[in-house]
C-alpha positions as CSV (number, residue, x, y, z in Angstrom):
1,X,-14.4,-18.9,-0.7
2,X,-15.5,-15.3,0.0
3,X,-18.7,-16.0,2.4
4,X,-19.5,-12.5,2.8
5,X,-20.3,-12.5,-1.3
6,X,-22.0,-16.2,-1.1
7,X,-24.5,-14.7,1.2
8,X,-24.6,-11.5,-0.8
9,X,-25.4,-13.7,-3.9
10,X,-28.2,-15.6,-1.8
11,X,-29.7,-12.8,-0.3
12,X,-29.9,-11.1,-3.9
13,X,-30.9,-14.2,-5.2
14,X,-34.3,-14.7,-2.2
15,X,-35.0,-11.0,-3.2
16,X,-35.7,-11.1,-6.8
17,X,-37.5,-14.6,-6.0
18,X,-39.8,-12.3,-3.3
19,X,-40.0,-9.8,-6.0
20,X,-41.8,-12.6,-8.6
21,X,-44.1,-14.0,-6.4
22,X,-45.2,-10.6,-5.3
23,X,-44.2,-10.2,-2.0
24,X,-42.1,-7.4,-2.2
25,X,-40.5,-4.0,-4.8
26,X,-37.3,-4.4,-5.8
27,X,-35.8,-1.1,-6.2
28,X,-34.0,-0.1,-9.6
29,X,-30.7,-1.7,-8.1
30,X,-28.8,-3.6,-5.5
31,X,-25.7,-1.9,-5.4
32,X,-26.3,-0.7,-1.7
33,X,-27.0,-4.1,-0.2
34,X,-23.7,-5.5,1.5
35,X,-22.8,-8.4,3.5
36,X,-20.3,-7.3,6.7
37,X,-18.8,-8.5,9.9
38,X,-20.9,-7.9,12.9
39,X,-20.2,-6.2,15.9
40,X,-18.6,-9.7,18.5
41,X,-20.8,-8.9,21.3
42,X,-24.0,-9.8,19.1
43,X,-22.5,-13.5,18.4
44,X,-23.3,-14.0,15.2
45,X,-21.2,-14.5,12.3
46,X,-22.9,-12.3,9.0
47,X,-24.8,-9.5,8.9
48,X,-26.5,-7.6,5.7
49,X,-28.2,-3.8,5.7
50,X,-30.8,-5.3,3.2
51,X,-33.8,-4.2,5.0
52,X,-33.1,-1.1,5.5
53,X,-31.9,-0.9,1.6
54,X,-35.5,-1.6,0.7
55,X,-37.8,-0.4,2.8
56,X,-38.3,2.6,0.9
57,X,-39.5,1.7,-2.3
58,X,-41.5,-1.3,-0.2
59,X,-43.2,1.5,2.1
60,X,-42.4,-0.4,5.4
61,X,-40.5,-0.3,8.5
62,X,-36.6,-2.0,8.3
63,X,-37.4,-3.8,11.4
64,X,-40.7,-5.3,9.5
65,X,-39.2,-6.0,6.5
66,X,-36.3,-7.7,8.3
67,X,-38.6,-10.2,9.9
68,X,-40.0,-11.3,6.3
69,X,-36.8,-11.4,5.3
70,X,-35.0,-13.2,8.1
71,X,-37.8,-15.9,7.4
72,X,-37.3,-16.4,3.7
73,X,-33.0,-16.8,4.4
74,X,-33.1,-19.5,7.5
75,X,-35.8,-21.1,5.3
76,X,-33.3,-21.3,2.3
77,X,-30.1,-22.7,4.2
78,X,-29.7,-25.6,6.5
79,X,-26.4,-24.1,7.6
80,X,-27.9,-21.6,9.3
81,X,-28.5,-21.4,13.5
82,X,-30.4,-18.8,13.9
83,X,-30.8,-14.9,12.4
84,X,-31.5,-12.6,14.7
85,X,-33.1,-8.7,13.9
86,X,-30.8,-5.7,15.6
87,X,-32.2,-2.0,15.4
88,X,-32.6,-0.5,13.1
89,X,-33.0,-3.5,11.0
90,X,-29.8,-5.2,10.4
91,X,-30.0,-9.3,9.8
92,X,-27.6,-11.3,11.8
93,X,-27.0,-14.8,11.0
94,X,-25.2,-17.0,13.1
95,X,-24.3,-20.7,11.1
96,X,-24.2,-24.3,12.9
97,X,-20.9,-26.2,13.7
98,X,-20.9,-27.9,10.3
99,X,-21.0,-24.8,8.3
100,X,-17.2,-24.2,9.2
101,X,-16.4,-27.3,8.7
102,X,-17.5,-27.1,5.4
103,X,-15.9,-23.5,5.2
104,X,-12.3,-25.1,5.9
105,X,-12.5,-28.3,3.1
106,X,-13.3,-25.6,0.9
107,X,-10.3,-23.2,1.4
108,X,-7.5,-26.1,1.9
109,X,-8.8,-27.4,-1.6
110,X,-8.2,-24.0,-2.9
111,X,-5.5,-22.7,-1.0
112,X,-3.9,-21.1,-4.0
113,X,-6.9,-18.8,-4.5
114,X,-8.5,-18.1,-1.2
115,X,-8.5,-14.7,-0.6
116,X,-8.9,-13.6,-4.6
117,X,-11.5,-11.7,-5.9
118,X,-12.5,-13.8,-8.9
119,X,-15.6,-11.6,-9.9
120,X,-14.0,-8.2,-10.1
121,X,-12.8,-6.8,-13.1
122,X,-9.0,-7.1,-13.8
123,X,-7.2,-3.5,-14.8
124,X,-4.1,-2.4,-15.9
125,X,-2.3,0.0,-12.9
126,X,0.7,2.3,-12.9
127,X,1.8,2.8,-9.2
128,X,4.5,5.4,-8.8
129,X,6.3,5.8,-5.9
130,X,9.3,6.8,-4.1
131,X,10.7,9.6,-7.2
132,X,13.4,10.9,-4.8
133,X,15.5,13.3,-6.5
134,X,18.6,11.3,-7.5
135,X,21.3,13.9,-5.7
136,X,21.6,11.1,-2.6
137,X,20.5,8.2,-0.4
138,X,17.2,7.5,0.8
139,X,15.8,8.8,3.7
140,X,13.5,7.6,6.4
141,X,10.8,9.6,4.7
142,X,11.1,8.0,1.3
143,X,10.8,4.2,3.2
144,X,7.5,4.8,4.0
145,X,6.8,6.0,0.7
146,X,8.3,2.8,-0.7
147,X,7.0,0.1,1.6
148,X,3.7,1.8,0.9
149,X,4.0,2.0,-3.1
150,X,5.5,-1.7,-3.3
151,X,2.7,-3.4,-1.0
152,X,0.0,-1.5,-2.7
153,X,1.8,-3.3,-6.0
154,X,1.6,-6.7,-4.7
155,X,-1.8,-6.0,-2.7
156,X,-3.4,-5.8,-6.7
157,X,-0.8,-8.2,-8.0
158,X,-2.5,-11.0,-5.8
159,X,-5.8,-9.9,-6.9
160,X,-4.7,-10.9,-10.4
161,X,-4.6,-6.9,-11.8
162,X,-1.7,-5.8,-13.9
163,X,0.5,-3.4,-12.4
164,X,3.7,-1.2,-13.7
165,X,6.0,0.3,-11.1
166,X,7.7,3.0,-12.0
167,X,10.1,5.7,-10.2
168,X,10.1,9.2,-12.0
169,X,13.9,10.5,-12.0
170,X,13.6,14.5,-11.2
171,X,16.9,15.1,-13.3
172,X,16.4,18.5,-15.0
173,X,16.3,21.7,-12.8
174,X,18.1,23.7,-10.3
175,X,18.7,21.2,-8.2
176,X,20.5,18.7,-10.2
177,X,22.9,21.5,-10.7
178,X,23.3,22.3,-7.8
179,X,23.8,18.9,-7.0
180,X,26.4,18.3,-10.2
181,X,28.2,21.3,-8.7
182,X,28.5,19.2,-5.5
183,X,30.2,16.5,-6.7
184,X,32.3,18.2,-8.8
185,X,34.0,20.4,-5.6
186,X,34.1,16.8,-3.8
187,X,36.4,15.6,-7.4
188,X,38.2,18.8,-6.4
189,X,38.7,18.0,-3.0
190,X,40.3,14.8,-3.9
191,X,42.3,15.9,-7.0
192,X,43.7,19.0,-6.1
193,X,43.2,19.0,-2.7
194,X,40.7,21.9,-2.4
195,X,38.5,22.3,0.3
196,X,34.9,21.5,-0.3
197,X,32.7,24.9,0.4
198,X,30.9,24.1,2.6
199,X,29.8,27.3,3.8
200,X,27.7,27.8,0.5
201,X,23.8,26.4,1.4
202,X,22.6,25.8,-2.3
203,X,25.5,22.5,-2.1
204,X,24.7,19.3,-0.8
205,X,27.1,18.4,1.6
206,X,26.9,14.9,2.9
207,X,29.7,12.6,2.6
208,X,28.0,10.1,0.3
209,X,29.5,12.6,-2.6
210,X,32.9,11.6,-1.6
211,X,32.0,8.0,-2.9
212,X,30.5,10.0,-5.7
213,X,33.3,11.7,-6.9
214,X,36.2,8.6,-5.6
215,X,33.9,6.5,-8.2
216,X,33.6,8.8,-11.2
217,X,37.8,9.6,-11.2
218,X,38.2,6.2,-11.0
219,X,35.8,5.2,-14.0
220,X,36.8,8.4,-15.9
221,X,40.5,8.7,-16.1
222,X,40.7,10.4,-19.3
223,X,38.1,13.9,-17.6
224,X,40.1,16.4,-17.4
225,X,38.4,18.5,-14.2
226,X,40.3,21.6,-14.1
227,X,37.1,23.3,-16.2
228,X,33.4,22.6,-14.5
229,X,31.9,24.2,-18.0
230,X,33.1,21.9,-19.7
231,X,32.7,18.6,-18.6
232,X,29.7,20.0,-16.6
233,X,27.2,18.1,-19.3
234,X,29.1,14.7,-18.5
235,X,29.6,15.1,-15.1
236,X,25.9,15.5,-14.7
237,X,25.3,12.3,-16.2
238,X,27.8,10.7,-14.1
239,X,26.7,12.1,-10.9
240,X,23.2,11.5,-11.4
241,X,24.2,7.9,-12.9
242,X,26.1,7.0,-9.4
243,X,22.8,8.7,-7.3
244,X,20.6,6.1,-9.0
245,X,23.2,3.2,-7.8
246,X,22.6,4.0,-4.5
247,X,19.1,4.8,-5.0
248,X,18.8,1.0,-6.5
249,X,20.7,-0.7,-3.7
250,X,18.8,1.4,-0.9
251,X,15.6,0.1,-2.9
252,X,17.1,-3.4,-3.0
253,X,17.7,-3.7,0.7
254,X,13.9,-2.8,0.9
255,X,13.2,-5.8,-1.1
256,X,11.8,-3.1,-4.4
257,X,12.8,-3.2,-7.4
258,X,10.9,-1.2,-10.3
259,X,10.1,-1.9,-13.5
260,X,10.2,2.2,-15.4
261,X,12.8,4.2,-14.2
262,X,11.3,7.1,-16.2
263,X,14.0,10.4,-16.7
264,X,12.2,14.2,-16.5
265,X,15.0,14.9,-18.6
266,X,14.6,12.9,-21.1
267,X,11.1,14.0,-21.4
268,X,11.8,17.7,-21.8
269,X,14.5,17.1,-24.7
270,X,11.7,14.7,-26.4
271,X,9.8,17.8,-26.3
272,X,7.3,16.1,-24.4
273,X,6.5,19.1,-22.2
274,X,6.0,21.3,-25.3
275,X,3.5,19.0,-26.7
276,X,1.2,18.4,-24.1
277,X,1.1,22.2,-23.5
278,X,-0.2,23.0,-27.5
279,X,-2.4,20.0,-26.6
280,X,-4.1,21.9,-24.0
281,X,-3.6,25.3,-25.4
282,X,-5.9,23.8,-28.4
283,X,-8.1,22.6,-25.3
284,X,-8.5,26.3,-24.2
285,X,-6.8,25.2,-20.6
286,X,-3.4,27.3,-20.8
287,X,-3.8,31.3,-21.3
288,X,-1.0,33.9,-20.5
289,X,-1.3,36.0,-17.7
290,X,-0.3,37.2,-13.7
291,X,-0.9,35.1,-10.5
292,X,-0.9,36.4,-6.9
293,X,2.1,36.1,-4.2
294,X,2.2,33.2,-2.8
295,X,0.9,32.7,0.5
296,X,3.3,33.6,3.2
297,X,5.2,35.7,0.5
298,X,5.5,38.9,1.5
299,X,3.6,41.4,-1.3
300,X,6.0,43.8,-1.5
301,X,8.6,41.4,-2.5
302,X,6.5,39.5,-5.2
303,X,7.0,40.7,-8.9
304,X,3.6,40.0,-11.0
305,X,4.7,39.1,-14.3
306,X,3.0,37.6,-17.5
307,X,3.3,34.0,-17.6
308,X,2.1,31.0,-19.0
309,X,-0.8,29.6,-17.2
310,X,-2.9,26.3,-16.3
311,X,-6.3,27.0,-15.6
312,X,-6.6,24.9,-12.9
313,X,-9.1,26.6,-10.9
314,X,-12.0,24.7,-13.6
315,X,-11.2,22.0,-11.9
316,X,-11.4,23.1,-8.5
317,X,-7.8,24.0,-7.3
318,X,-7.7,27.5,-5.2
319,X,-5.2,29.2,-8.5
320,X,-4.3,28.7,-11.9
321,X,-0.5,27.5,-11.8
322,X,2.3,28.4,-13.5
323,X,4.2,26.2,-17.0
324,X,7.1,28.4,-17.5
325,X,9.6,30.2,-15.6
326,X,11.1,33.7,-16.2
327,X,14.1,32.2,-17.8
328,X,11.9,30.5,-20.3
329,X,12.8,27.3,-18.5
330,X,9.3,24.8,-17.7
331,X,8.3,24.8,-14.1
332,X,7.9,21.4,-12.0
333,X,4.5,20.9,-12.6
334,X,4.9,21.4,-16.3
335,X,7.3,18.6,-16.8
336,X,4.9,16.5,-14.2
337,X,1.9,17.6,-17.0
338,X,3.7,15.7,-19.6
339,X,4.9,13.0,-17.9
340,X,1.1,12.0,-16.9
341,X,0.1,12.7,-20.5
342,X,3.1,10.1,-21.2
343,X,1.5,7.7,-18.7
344,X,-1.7,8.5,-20.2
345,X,-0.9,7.4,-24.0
346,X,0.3,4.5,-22.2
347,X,-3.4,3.3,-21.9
348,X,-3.1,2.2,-17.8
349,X,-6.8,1.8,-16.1
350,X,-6.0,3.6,-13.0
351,X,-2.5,5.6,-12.1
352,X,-1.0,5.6,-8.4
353,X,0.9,8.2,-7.1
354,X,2.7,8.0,-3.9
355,X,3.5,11.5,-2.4
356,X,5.4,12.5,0.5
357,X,3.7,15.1,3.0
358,X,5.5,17.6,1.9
359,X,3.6,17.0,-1.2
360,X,-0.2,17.1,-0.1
361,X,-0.7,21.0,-1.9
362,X,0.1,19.4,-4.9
363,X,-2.5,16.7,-5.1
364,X,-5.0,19.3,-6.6
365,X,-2.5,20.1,-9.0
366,X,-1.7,17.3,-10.4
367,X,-5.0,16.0,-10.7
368,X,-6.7,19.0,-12.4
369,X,-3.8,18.4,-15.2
370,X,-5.1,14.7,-15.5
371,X,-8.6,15.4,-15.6
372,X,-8.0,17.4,-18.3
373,X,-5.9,16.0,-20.2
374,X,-8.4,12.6,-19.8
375,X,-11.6,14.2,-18.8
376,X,-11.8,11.9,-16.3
377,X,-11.6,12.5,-12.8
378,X,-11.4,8.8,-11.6
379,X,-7.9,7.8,-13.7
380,X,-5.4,9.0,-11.2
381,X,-5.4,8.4,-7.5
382,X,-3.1,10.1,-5.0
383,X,-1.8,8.1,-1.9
384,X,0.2,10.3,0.5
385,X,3.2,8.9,2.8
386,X,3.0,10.4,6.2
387,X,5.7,11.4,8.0
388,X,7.9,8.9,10.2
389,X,9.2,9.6,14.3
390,X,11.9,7.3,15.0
391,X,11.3,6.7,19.1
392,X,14.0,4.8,21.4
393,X,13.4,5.2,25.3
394,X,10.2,6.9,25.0
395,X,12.4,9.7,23.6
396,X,13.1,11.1,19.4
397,X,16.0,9.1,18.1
398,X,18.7,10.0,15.8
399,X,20.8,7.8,14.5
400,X,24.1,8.3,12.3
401,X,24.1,11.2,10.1
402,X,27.3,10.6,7.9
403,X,25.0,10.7,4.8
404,X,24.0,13.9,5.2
405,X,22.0,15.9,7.2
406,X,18.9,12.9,7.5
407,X,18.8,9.4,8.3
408,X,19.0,7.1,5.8
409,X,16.8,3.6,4.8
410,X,20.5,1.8,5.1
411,X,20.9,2.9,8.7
412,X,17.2,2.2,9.8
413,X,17.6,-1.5,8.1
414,X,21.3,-1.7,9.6
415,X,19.5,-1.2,13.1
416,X,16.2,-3.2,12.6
417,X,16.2,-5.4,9.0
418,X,13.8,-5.6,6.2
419,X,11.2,-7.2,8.4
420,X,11.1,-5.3,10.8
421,X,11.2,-2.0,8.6
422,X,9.0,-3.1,6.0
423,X,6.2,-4.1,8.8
424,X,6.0,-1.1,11.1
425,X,6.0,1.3,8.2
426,X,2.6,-0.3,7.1
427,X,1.3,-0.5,10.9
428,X,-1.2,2.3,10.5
429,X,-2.7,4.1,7.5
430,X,-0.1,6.1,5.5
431,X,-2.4,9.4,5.5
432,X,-1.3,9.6,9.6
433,X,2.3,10.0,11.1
434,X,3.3,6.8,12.5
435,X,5.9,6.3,15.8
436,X,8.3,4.2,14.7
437,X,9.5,2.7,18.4
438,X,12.7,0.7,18.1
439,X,11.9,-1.0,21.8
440,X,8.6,-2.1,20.4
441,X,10.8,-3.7,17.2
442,X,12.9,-5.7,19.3
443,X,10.7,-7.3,22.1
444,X,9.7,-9.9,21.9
445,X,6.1,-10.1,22.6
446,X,2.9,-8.9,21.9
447,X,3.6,-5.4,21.7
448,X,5.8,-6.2,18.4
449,X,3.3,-7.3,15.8
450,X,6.1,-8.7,13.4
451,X,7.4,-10.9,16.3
452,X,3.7,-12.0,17.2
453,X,2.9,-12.8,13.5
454,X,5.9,-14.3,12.9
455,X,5.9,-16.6,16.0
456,X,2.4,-17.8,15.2
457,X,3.7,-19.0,11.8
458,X,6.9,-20.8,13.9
459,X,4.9,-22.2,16.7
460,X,2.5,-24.1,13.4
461,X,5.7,-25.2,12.2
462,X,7.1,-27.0,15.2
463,X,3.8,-29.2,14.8
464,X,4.8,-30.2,11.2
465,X,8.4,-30.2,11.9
466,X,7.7,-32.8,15.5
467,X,5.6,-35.0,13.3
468,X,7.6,-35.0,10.3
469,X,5.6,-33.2,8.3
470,X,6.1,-30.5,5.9
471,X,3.9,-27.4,6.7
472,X,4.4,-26.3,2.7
473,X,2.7,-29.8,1.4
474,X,-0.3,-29.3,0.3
475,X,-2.5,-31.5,2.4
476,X,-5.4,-34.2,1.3
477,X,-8.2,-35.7,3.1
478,X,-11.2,-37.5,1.9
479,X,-13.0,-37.3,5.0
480,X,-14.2,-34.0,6.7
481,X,-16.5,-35.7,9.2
482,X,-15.5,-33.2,11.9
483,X,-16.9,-30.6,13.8
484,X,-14.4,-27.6,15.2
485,X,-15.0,-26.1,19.1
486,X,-15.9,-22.7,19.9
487,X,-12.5,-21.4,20.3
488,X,-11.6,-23.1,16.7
489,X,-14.7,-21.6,15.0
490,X,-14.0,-18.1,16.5
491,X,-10.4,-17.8,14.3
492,X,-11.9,-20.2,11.5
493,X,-14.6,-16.7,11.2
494,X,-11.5,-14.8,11.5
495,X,-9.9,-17.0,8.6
496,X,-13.3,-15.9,6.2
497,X,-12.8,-12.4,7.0
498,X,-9.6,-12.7,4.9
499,X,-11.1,-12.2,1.2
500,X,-12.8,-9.0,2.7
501,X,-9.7,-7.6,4.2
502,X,-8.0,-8.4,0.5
503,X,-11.2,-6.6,-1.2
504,X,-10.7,-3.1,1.0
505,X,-7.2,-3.2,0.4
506,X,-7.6,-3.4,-2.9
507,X,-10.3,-1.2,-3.7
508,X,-9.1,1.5,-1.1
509,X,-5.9,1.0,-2.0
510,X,-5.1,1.0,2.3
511,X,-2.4,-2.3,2.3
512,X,-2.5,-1.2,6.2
513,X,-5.2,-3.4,7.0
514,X,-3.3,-6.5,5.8
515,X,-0.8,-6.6,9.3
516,X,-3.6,-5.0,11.4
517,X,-5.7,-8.6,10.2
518,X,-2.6,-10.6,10.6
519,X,-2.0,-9.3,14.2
520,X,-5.7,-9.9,15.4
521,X,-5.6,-13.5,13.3
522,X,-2.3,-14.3,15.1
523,X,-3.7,-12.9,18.8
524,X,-6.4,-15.6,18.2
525,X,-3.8,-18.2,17.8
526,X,-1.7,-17.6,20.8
527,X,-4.5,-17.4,22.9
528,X,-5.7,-21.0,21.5
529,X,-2.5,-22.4,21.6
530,X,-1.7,-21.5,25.5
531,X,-5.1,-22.9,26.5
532,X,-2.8,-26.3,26.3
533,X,-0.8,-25.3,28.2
534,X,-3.5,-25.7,31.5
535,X,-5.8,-28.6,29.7
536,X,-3.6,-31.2,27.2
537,X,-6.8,-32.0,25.5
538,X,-6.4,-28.6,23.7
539,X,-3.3,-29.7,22.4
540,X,-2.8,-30.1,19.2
541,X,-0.4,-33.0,20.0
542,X,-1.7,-35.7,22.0
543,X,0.5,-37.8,24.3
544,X,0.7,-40.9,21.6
545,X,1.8,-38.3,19.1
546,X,-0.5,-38.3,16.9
547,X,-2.5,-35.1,15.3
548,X,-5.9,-35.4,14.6
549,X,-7.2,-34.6,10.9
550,X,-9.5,-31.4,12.1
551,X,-6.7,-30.0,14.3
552,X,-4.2,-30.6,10.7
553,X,-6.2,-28.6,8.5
554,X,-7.1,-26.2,11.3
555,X,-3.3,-25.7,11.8
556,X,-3.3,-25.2,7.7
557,X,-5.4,-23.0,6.7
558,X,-4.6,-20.4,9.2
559,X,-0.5,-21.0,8.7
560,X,-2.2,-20.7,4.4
561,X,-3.4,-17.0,5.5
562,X,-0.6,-15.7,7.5
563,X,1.7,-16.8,4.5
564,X,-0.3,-15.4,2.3
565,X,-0.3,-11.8,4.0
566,X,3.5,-11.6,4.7
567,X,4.3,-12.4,1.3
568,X,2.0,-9.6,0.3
569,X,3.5,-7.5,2.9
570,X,7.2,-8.3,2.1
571,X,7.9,-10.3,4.8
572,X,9.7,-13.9,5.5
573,X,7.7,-16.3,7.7
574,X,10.5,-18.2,9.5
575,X,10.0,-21.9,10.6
576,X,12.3,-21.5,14.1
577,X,12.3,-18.2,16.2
């Protein structure tokens, strides 16, 4: 039970009925009429813009049309208190007692769909996320990136949408040999006892290569790695093979696991690349000629030189960018052109990229490429991962390095666990660096929204668990003959705010909001809950031990949401803290 659209309906519904009796002009549509959440200090429980919507096209003032208005709606519902007109025109309704009554029957009978947007369309998504080079572990940076990707996937999963999550494997390029040549001095190291150089800065030299190359010689007996040329071909394949292990486990201790692992590679030697770039050559979007130095690149030491270009300045980027490098080799963004075209033939609704900061320049890009390859500029939507700042004792904090010259997702988990990591990465919006404070993560109080939500969740349980009951049943009454206090009605209106926070989520694709609502929901709770501890009429408990039917479902429904949000955020609800 959305309320917020079952007033929207109504109000849609007394406007066209206005409109047939003459009383008022409805303009050509009602798109910009919305239903939101009023500012607390106004006490009401709904407000709605429509006024001010129509006043235009009905030549009068908001505030005037808003009276009318406010008239025809209290006139139309006996659940409704009183509506009340706020400058400059918005209609607050408040609703009596019984109204949330009402509201909770209806969400413990469908507990399995509160929250899900039944009227929007369902589409077909590819999120992509995470595409670390495979040459090591994961790094802080990539969590984010990760927690982010996967909640966004099960954010539109719970709104019924289908959704592919794939990881794009960068294995073709410089780096992967650079990276191959790594692991072949560490196989050196070992064999023949050679000391890794590690005085040359195109290497990679963190220790996880030593596990690298111990596990290839081990599963490769027969190599013979006296010649690199040779076996450099296999080795690459081995490497890169043992990079995606890791890659998979790091993932795993996340709690991620994709569907597409989707090679760059492979792409190029299925001439993929080559194909999309006669596709837009025939499209009159690739012509040969010279860009400008870089910016920061010193003109003196920048060679112009004919090369194949992307005109991606038609679709508003600040130059056309280069397909093909001097050595005839296809840049970056080519390969990234025709693995979009390959998501593209795919036939997805909507495709999700999750980009690092380091990648925001390449937004544009990217998305000129899609929008012409689609003609569409609304197919592809780019999320970027902000940067992360671990803080211990107020101060930066750097933990073990043995993996290289970063910190990696298995020694943040090691420190914190899944929860933990997986809730403070989505604390604020992914576009803004977030703090990562480990003394927050381990208090335990109010200041660690995991612990808070989490405890909420425990504290419901002990009432099942003292009465015998199970808080997982599905519970039954016949009788809702009840009415709920002031403190009860004020988290019951957070409770219907819950669909709405689903619907941004979704359509904004900002999963953030989901343990920002689960924080305030669970502040609500705590607050209610210590009010016993004073007065033992608030408890839920009385002294014969018996639970009253309202205070049951009341208990339900909200321990219904909060389960509902940390399974979309990742997260276990334990019944004992």
């Amino acid at each position: 039970m959305n309320i917020f659209d079952l007033y929207l309906d109504k109000i849609k519904k007394i406007l066209k009925e206005l409109s047939k009796s003459g009383k008022l002009i409805l303009p050509e549509n009602l798109d910009g009429i919305s239903t939101e959440i009023p500012p607390s200090k106004f006490n009401s429980d709904i407000s709605t813009n429509v006024a001010m919507v129509i006043s235009k096209v009905n030549k009068k003032s908001p505030t005037d049309l808003a009276d009318t208005l406010a008239k025809a709606i209290k006139q139309s519902d006996q659940l409704i208190e009183d509506i009340s007109i706020v400058n400059p025109g918005f209609i607050n309704i408040k609703f009596k007692p019984i109204f949330w009554t009402n509201f909770v029957a209806e969400i413990i009978k469908n507990s399995k769909t509160f929250g899900i947007n039944t009227k929007e369309k369902k589409k077909n998504y590819l999120v992509e996320f995470v595409s670390a080079n495979p040459t090591g572990p994961l790094h802080v940076g990539h969590c984010r990136g990760a927690v982010l990707g996967d909640v966004i996937t099960n954010v539109l999963l719970f709104n019924k949408h289908k959704v592919t999550k794939e990881y794009y494997v960068n294995d073709y390029g410089n780096q992967i040999i650079n990276f191959t040549k790594s692991v072949y001095f560490r196989i050196r190291e070992i064999i023949f006892d050679e000391p890794f150089p590690s005085d040359n800065e195109d290497l990679y030299p963190g220790d996880y290569l030593i596990d690298f190359a111990q596990n290839i010689i081990k599963a490769n007996k027969k190599i013979d790695f006296k010649n690199f040329d040779k076996i450099s071909d296999n080795l690459t394949t081995l490497a890169i093979d043992e990079a995606l292990k890791l890659i998979k486990k790091n993932l795993n201790s996340l709690g991620i696991k994709h569907d597409n692992f989707v090679s760059e590679k492979k792409l190029v030697e299925n001439q993929e690349v080559e194909k999309v770039i006669k596709y837009l050559q025939k499209s009159k979007f690739i012509y040969k000629g010279k860009i400008k130095a870089p910016a920061g690149e010193e003109n003196n030491k920048w060679v112009e030189r004919e090369q194949l270009l992307f005109r991606s300045t038609d679709f508003g980027d600040d130059k056309d960018r280069a397909l093909q490098k001097s050595d005839g080799a296809w840049t970056y963004f080519a390969s990234d052109v025709g693995y979009h075209k390959n998501k593209l033939d795919r036939k997805f609704d909507h495709l999700i990229n999750i980009l690092g900061s380091d990648h925001i320049g390449y937004f544009k890009r990217i998305s000129s490429s899609v929008e012409a390859l689609s003609n569409s500029k609304k197919i592809l939507i780019c999320k970027v991962s902000q940067l992360v700042k671990l803080i211990k004792d107020k101060k930066p904090f750097k933990m073990s390095k043995r993996k290289g010259d970063y910190i990696t997702v298995d020694d943040l988990i090691n420190e914190v666990g899944k929860d933990a990591t997986r809730f403070i990465m989505l604390n604020r919006s992914s576009d803004v660096e977030l703090d990562f404070d480990f003394d927050n993560v381990i208090e335990k109080s109010k200041d660690n929204p995991l612990y808070y939500v989490q405890y909420s969740y425990a504290r419901i349980a002990s009432v099942f668990r003292h009465l015998d009951k199970d808080l997982k049943s599905e519970i039954v009454l016949n009788k809702y003959d009840f009415l709920y206090s002031k403190y009860e009605i004020d988290i019951l209106k957070k409770i219907s705010e819950w669909p709405k926070c689903i619907d941004i989520a979704t359509n904004k694709l900002e999963p953030h909001r989901i343990p920002t609502y689960l924080y305030e929901l669970a502040s609500l709770f705590h607050s209610y809950w210590n009010l016993g501890k004073d007065n033992s009429d608030k408890r839920f408990i009385n002294k014969n031990n018996i639970i009253s039917d309202d205070k049951l479902i009341f208990l339900k429904a909200i321990s219904n949401v909060i389960k509902s949000g940390m399974d979309i955020v990742g997260v276990s609800v334990p019944e004992r803290m």
